[in-house]
C-alpha positions in Angstrom: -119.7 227.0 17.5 -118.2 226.8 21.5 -116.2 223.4 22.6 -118.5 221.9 25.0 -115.8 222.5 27.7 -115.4 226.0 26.8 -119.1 226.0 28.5 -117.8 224.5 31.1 -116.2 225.8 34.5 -112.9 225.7 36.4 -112.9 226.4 40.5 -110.0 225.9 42.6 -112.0 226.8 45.8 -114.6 224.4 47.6 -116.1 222.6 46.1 -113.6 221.9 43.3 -114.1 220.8 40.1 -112.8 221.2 36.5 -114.4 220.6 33.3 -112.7 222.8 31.4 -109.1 222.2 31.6 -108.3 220.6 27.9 -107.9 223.9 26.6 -104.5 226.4 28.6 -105.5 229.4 25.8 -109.7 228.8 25.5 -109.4 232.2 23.0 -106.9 230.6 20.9 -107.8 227.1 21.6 -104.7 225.9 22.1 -105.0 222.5 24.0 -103.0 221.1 27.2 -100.4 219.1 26.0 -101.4 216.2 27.8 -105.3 216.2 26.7 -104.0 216.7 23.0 -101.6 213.8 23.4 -103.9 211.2 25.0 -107.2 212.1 23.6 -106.2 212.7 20.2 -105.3 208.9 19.4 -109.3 208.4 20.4 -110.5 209.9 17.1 -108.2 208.2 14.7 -109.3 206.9 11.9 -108.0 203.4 13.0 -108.3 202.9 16.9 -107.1 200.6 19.0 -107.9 199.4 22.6 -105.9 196.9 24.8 -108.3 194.9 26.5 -106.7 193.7 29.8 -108.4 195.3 33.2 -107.0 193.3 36.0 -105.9 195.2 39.0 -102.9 193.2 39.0 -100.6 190.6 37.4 -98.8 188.0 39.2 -94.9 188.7 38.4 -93.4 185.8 36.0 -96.9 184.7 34.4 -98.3 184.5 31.0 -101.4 186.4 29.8 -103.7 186.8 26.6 -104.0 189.9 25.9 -106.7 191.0 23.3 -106.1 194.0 21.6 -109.2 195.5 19.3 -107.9 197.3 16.0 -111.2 199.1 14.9 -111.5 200.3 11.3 -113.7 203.2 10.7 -112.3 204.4 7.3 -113.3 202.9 3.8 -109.8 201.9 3.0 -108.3 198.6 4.2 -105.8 199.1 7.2 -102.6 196.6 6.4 -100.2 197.7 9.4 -98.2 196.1 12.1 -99.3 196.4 15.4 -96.6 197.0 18.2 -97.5 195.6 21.9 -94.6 196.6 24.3 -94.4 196.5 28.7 -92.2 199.4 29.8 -91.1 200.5 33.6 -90.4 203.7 34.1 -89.6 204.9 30.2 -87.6 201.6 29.9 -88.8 198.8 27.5 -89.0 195.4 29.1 -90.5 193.4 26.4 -92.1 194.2 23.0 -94.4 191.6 20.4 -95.3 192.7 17.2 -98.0 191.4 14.5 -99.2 192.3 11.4 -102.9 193.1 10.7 -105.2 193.5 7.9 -108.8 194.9 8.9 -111.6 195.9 6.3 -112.9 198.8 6.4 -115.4 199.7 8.5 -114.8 195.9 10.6 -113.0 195.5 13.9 -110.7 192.6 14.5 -109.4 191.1 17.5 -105.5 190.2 17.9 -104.6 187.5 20.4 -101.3 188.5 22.6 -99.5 186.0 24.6 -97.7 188.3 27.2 -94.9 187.5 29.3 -95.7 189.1 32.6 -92.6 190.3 34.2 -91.0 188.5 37.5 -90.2 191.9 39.0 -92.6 193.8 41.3 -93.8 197.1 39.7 -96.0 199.7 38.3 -95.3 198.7 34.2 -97.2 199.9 31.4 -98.9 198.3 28.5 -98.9 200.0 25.0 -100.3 199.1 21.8 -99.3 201.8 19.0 -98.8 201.7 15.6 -97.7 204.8 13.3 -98.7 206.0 10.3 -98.2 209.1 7.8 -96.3 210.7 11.1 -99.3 210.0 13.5 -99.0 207.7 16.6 -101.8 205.8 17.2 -102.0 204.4 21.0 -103.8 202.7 23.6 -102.3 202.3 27.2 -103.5 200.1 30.4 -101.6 200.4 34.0 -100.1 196.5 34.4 -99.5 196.8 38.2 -97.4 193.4 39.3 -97.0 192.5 42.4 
């Protein structure tokens, strides 16, 4: 059986275009890093999905920020849920809560979000861990 992008194509002349570029080693399917990292949390078992979309924030407000834990396993998922706000690598605020989701349900969690005052390009992350894994979802919180 082929990866659906190992049917695909790379070209790095005119006209560009590159469908196949999750893979660095197609013969050994060894994934890029950054496909691997990213994509991987997609397909867990429990997802998650930070559902803010705004193209900006103003600096010093507060926002509700939904964030969707999805349960597609048979078992019950009793975990916290970590929301932080970084710049740059750097935390700048974190909120946590605790969820419990039957299986096969999705449930909404409510954050009340402290926008920072500070212009800047931050990041939004929801993650939780579990049995070594890293389960994450990420939105661009550009303030201005």
């Amino acid at each position: 059986m082929l990866h659906f992008c190992g049917l695909g194509y790379s070209r790095s002349k005119d006209p560009r275009g590159q469908t196949s570029d999750n893979f660095i080693d197609i013969r050994n399917l060894t994934y890029e890093p950054a496909f691997y990292k990213y994509v991987k949390p997609a397909f867990a078992p429990v997802g998650l999905m930070v559902d803010t979309w705004e193209k900006e924030y103003a600096g010093g407000s507060k926002i509700n920020v939904p964030v969707f834990v999805i349960n597609d396993s048979g078992q019950p998922f009793n975990q916290e849920i970590q929301l932080s706000i970084t710049l740059d690598g750097q935390v700048v605020s974190t909120y946590k809560k605790g969820v419990n989701v039957k299986p096969y349900e999705v449930l909404t969690i409510p954050f009340e979000v402290d926008i920072p005052g500070k212009a800047g390009n931050y990041l939004m992350k929801a993650e939780y861990t579990l049995n070594g894994e890293n389960v994450f979802s990420l939105r661009d919180i550009p303030v201005k």
